[in-house]
C-alpha positions in Angstrom: 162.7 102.4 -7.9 163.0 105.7 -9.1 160.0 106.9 -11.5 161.2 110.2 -12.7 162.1 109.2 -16.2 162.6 111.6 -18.9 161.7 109.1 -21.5 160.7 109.5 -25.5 157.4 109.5 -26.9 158.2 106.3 -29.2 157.6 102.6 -27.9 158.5 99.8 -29.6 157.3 96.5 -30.0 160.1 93.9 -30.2 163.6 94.9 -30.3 165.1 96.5 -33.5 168.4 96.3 -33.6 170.6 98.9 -36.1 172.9 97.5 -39.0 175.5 99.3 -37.1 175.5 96.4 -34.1 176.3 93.9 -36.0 180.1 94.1 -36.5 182.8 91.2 -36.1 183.6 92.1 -32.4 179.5 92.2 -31.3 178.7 89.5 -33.1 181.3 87.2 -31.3 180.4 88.6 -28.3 176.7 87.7 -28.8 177.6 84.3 -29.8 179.5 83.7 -26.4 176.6 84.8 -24.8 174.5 82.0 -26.3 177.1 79.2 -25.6 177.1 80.3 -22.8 173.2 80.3 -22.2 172.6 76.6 -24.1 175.8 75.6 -21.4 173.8 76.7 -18.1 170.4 75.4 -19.3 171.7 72.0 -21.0 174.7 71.1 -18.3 173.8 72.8 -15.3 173.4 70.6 -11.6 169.9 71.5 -11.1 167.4 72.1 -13.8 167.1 76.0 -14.5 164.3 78.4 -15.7 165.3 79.8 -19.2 163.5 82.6 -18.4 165.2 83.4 -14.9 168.3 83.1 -16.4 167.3 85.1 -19.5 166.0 88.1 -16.5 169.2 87.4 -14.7 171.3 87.8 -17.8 169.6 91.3 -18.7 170.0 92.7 -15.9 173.7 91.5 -15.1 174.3 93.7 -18.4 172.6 96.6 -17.7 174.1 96.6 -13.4 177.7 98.4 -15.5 175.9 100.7 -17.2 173.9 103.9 -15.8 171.6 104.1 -12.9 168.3 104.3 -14.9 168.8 102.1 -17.4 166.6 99.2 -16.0 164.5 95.8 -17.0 160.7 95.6 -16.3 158.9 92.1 -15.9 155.4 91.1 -17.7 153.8 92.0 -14.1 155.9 95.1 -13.4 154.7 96.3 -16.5 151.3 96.9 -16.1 152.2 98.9 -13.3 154.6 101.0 -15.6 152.0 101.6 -17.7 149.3 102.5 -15.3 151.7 105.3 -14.3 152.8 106.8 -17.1 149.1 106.0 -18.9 147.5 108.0 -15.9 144.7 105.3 -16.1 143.6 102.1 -14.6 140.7 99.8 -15.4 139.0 98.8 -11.8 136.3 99.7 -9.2 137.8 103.5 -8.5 139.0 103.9 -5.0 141.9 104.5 -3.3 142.5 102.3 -0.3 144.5 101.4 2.8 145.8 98.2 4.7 144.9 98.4 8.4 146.2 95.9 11.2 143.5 92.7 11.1 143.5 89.8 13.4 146.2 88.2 14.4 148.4 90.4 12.1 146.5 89.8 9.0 145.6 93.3 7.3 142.3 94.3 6.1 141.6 96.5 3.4 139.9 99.9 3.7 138.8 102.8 1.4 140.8 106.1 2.5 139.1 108.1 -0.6 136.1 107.3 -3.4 137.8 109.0 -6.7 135.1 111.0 -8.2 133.4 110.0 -11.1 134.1 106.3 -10.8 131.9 103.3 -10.5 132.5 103.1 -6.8 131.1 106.7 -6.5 128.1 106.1 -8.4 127.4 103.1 -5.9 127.5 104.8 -2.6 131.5 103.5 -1.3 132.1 105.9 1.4 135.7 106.6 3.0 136.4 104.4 5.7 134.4 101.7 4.6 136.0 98.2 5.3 136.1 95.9 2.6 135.4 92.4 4.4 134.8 90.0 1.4 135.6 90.4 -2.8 133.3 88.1 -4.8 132.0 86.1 -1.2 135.9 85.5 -0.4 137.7 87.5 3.1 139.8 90.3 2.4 142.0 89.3 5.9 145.3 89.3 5.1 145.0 91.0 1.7 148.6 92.7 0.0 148.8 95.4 -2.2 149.1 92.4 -5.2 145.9 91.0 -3.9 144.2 94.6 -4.2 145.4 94.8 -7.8 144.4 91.0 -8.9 141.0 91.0 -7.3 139.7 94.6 -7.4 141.7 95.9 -10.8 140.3 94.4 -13.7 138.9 94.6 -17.5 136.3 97.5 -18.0 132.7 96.2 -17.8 133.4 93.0 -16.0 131.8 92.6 -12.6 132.8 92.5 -9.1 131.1 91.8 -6.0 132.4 93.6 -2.5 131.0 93.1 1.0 131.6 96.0 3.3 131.2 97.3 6.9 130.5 100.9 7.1 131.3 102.4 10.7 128.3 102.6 12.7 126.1 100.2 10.3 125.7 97.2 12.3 125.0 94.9 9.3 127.4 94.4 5.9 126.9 95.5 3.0 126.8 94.4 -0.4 127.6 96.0 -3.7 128.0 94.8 -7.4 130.2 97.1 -9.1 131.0 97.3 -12.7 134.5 98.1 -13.0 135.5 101.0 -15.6 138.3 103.2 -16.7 139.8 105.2 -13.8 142.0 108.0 -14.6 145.0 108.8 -12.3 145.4 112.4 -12.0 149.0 113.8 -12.0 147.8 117.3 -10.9 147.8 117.3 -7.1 146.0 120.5 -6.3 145.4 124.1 -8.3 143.9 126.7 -6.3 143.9 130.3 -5.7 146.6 130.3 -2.8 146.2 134.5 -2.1 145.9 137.9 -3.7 145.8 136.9 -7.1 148.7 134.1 -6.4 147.4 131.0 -8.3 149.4 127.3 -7.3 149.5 124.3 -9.1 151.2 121.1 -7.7 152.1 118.6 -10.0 153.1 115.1 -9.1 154.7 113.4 -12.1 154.7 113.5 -16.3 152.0 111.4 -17.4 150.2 111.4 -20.7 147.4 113.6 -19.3 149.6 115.9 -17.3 149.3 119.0 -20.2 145.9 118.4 -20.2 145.6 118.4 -16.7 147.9 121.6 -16.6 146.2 123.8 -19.5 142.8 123.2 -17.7 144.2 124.5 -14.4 145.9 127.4 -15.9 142.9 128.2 -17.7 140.6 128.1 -14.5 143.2 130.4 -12.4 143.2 132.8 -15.4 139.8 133.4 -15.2 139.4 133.7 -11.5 141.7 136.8 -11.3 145.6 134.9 -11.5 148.1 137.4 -11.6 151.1 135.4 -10.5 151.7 131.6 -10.5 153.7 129.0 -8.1 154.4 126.0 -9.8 155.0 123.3 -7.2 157.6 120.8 -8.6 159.2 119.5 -5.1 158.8 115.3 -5.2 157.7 115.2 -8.5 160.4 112.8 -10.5 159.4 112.9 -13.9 158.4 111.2 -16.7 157.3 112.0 -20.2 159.8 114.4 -21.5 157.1 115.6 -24.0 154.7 116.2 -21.2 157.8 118.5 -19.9 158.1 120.4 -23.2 154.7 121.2 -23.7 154.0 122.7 -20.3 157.1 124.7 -20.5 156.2 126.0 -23.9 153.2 127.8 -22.3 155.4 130.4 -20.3 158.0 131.1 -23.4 158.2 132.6 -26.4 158.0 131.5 -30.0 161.7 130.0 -31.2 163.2 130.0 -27.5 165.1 126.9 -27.0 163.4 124.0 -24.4 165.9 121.4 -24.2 168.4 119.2 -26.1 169.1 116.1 -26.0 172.5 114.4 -27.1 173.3 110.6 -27.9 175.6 108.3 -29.7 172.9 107.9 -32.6 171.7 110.3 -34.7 168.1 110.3 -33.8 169.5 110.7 -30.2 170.4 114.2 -31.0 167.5 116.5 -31.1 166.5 120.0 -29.9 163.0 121.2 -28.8 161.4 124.6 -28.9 158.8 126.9 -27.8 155.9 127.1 -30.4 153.0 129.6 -30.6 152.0 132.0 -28.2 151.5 130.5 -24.6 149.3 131.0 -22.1 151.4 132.3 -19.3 154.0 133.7 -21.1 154.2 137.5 -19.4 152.8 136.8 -15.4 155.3 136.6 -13.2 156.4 132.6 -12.3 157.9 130.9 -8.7 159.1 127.6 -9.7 159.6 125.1 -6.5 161.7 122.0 -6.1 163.7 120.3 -3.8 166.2 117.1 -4.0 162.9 114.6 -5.0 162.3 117.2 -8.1 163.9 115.1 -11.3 164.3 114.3 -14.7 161.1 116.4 -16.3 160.8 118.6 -13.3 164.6 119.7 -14.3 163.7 120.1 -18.0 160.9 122.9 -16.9 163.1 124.1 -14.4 166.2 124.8 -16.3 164.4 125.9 -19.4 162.6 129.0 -17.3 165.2 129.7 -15.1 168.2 129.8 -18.4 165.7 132.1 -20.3 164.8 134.3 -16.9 161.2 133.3 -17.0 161.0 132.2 -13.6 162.3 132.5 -10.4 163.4 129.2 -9.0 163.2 128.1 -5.2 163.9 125.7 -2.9 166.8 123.4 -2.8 169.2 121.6 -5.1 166.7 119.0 -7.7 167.9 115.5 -7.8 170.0 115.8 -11.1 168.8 113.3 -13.5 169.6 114.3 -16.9 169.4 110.7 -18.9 166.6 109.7 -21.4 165.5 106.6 -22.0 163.4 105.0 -24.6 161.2 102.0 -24.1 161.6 98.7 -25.9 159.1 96.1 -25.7 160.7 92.7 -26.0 158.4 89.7 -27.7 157.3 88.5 -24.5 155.6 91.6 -23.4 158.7 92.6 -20.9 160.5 95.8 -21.6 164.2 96.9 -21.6 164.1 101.0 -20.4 167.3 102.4 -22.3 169.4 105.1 -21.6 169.9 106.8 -25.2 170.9 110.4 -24.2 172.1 113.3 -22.3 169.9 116.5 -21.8 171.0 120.2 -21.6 169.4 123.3 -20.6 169.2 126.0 -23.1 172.7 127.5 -21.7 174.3 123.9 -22.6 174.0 122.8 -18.8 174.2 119.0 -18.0 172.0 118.4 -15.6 172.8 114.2 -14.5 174.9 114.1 -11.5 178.1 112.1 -12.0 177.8 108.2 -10.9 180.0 105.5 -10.7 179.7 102.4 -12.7 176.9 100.2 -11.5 177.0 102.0 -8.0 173.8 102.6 -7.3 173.7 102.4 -4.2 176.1 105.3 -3.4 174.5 107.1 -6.2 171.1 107.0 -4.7 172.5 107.5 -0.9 174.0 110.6 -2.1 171.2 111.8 -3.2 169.3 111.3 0.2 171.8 113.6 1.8 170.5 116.7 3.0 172.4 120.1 2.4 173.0 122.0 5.2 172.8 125.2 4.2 171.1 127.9 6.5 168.7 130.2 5.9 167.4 131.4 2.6 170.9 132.2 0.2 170.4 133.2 -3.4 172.4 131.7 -6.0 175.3 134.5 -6.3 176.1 134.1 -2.5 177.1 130.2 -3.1 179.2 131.1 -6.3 182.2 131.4 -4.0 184.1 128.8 -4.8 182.3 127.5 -7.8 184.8 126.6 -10.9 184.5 128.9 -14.0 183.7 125.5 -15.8 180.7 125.2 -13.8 179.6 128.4 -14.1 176.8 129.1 -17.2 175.0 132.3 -18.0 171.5 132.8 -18.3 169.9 135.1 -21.4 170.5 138.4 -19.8 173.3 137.0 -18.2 172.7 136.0 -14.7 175.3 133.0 -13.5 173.9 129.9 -12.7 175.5 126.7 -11.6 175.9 123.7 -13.3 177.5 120.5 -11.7 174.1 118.1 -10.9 170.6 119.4 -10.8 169.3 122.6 -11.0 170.2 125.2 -8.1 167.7 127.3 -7.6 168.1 131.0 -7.4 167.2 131.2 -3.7 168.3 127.9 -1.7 166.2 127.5 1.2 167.0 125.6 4.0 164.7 122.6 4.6 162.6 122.9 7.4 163.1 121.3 10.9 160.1 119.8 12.3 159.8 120.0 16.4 160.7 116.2 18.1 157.4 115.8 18.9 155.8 116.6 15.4 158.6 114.3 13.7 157.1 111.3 16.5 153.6 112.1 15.6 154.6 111.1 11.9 157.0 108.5 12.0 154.5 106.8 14.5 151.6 107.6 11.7 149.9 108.4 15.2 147.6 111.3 13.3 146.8 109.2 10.7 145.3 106.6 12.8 143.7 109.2 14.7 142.2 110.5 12.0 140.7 107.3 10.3 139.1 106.9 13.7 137.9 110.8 14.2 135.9 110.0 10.6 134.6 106.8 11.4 132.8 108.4 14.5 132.2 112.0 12.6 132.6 111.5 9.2 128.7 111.6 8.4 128.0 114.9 10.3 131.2 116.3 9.3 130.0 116.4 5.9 126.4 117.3 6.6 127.9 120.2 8.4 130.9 121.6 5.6 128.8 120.3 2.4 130.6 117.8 -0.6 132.9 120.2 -2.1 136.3 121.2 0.0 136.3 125.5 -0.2 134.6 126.0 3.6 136.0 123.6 5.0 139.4 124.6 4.2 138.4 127.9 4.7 136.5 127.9 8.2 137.1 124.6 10.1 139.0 124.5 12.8 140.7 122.3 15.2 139.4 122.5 18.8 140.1 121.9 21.7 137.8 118.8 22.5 139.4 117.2 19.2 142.7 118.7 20.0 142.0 116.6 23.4 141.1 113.2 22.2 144.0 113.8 19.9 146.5 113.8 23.1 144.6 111.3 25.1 145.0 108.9 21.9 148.3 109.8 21.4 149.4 108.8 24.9 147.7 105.3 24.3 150.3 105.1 21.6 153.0 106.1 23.6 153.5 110.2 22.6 152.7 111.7 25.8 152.3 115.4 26.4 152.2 117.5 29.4 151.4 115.3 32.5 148.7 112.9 30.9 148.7 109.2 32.4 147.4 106.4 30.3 148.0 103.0 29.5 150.1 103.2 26.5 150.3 100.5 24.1 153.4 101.0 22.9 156.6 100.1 25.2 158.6 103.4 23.4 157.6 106.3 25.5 157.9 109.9 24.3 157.2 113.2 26.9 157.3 116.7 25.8 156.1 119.4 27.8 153.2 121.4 26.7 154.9 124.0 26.7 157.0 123.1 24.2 153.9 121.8 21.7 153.9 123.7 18.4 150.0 124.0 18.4 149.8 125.8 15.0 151.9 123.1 12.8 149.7 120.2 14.8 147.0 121.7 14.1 147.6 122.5 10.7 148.6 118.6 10.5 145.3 117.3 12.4 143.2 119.2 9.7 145.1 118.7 6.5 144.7 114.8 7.2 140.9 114.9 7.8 140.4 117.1 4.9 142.2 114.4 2.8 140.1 111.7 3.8 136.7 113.9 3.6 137.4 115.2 0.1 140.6 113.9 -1.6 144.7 114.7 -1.8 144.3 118.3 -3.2 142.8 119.4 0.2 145.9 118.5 2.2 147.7 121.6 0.1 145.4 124.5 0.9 145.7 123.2 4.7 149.3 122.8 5.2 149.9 125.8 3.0 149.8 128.2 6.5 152.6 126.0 7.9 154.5 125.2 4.4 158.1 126.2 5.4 159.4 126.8 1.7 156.1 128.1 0.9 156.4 130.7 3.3 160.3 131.4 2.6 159.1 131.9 -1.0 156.0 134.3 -1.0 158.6 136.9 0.2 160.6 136.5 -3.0 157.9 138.0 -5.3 159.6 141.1 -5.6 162.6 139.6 -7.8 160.7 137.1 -9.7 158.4 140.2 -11.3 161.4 141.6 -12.1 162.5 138.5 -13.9 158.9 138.6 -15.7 159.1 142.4 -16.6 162.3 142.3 -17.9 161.4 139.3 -20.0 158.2 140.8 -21.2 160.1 143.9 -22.9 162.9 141.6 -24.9 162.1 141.0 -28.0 
């Protein structure tokens, strides 16, 4: 299910309906749906659950009505919350599945999040987690992570684990405690005064999160920023408004939002003096940026803030608010529209209740080639589609946010796309660290900097990485092996593209060393879009100059 959700601030507890529902034709049409209800659950062949039918009911009438309009469960709830909370109560890992016997998965720790209760007790990635409270992990599901691991802060849990080359288990009593989930993926200096942040969704600590970074890259020389949007689909549409307040000036429209009510129809604005609000800006998305992502988008891009890259952004331009119904289940609703500050809608057009071809078309790729900016794919465009930034630049409306340089999405070699879809790194990795893991961190210290900096793939890694690669059937050069796989794949080595396999083999073993931030850094060298973009600087600090002498 789609997260990005530019949703309101307000939740509310029970459902309040306006004075304005109740009129002759929606009261009859309420009664017949209770008739109806008391005739299912009083007449029906076989006995019914009430509350089945109540679920089924719900979401029968929402199926006509908009894509994101949707119904969460008591238990899908939590989850909802955890997400847009950015918090969990539990023992603070993150963790894997990995095959078990017979089938049955065990559970693993990929990473130990710092500061959390498991950290303070000595959990190392790629531990295995054998037994929770004296009981097996085999066969464990995600659910049976969440019910027996997740749980109220200060209460007690009991895990049994074997730690690669320990021969015995070992036990640990952890006291679970608030974990928060960050939303900021990584925020580094990337080169020559280039700060990056990634962010990876709207949570309630994602400002937080954001200042702090921008704040950090400030003060270690930042003279230009890239903020990475691609996959990131949304979520709190305040979270949205604040960050974009930083880069624009007092009084400069955000975003508006219209609706059939009037509390649906609301502007926002920039406040105050930001923090960023003069240093030239690269915005990046793609077709996974949504809902949020497009309010900060559209905002710098209509007021010439920032320079926008990458491709097309999904297009999701309804907001819902959150009702909590009396039994702790919640109805998401779709209340308004949103525009850009040039009055561009930015929801793609959908049919009613087909979701399915909405969300296939979205999962198209465009096939534009090269890198094109925006006024070379105006041919064509309806005058009705076209808007007009402040200094009056055309952009496009018609779904999303174009950016104004489309860059063509980046074709991985055959045998890098069967590397992945075979996860045949991954697993080569969780076994390189169970063997190496210890020195490996003796020898690059606890914090990420030299490694990313000075490590580097060799060739007796680069070896065992082709030698276990065969065994799973991707076989390069002339290598003979029993493969366990019955799929074969051959390339040449001559046709290897060392330096993204590489790039690949390092970004995963940084991840599981240090955390998810490292992978950026890593892959950064090989980053198509990335790449594509840093040679766009030129125009985007004309877009900043020219925007730092309007008044």
């Amino acid at each position: 299910m789609l997260f990005g959700l530019a949703i309101g601030a307000s939740i509310l507890m029970g459902v309040q309906l306006e004075s304005r529902v109740f009129n002759a034709d929606t009261s009859e049409a309420m009664r017949k749906i209770e008739d109806v209800f008391t005739l299912i659950n009083g007449r029906y062949v076989e006995k019914v659950d009430a509350n089945v039918v109540a679920q089924n009911a719900i979401t029968g009438m929402l199926e006509k009505l908009d894509p994101h309009s949707v119904y969460f469960d008591v238990s899908q709830m939590q989850d909802v919350n955890e997400q847009f909370d950015a918090s969990f109560e539990g023992i603070g890992i993150s963790f894997e599945l990995l095959p078990g016997p017979e089938g049955a998965d065990t559970l693993a720790v990929l990473n130990v999040l710092p500061g959390g209760p498991s950290e303070h007790v000595g959990l190392q990635s790629g531990d295995r987690i054998v037994k929770v409270d004296g009981r097996s992990t085999i066969g464990y599901t995600n659910d049976d992570v969440r019910k027996n691991l997740k749980g109220p802060r200060g209460s007690k849990v009991i895990i049994t684990i074997q730690r690669p080359g320990v021969v015995d288990p070992i036990e640990f009593e952890i006291v679970r405690d608030q974990i928060p989930i960050y939303t900021l993926d990584a925020s580094y200096i990337l080169e020559n005064g280039t700060g990056y942040i990634r962010l990876n969704r709207f949570a309630r600590t994602t400002y937080q999160e954001f200042l702090t970074s921008l704040r950090t890259l400030k003060g270690q020389g930042m003279e230009r920023l890239v903020l990475d949007l691609r996959g990131n689909l949304g979520g709190y549409m305040e979270m949205a408004i604040r960050i974009s307040d930083e880069f624009l000036k007092d009084g400069q429209l955000i975003v508006s939002q219209k609706g059939e009510t009037d509390d649906s129809n609301e502007s926002f604005y920039a406040t105050g003096s930001g923090l960023w609000e003069t240093g030239p800006v690269m915005v990046l998305i793609d077709g996974a940026s949504a809902s949020a992502s497009e309010i900060v988008a559209g905002a710098l891009q209509d007021h010439d803030r920032a320079l926008i890259v990458g491709r097309r952004s999904f297009g999701k331009g309804l907001v819902q608010k959150q009702y909590l119904l009396r039994d702790g289940s919640a109805l998401r609703l779709t209340v308004a529209r949103y525009y850009t500050p040039s009055g561009r809608l930015i929801q793609t057009n959908y049919e009613e209740g087909d979701k399915l071809d909405y969300y296939a078309s979205k999962a198209q790729l465009r096939k534009e080639d090269g890198t094109k900016s925006s006024t070379e794919l105006l041919e064509g465009i309806a005058d009705s589609l076209k808007y007009r930034t402040d200094s009056g630049r055309v952009v496009i409306a018609g779904g999303g946010i174009i950016p104004d340089f489309v860059v063509s999405p980046d074709s991985l070699s055959p045998l890098l796309q069967e590397i992945i879809n075979r996860s045949v790194e991954n697993l080569f990795i969780r076994t390189w660290v169970d063997l190496y893991g210890a020195s490996l961190k003796t020898t690059w210290g606890e914090t990420q900097d030299k490694f990313v900096s000075e490590f580097e793939v060799g060739p007796d890694m680069l070896e065992a990485f082709w030698a276990y690669s065969a065994q799973k059937g991707v076989i390069v050069g002339d290598r003979t092996t029993e493969s366990t796989s019955p799929l074969r794949f051959t390339v040449a080595e001559s046709q290897v593209d060392f330096k993204n396999i590489k790039a690949l083999l390092k970004g995963r073993l940084a991840t599981r060393l240090y955390d998810r931030s490292a992978w950026y850094p890593v892959w950064s060298g090989v980053d198509h879009l990335l790449i594509e973009a840093k040679l766009l600087w030129n125009p985007a600090e004309e877009l900043a100059t020219h925007y730092s002498e309007v008044r």
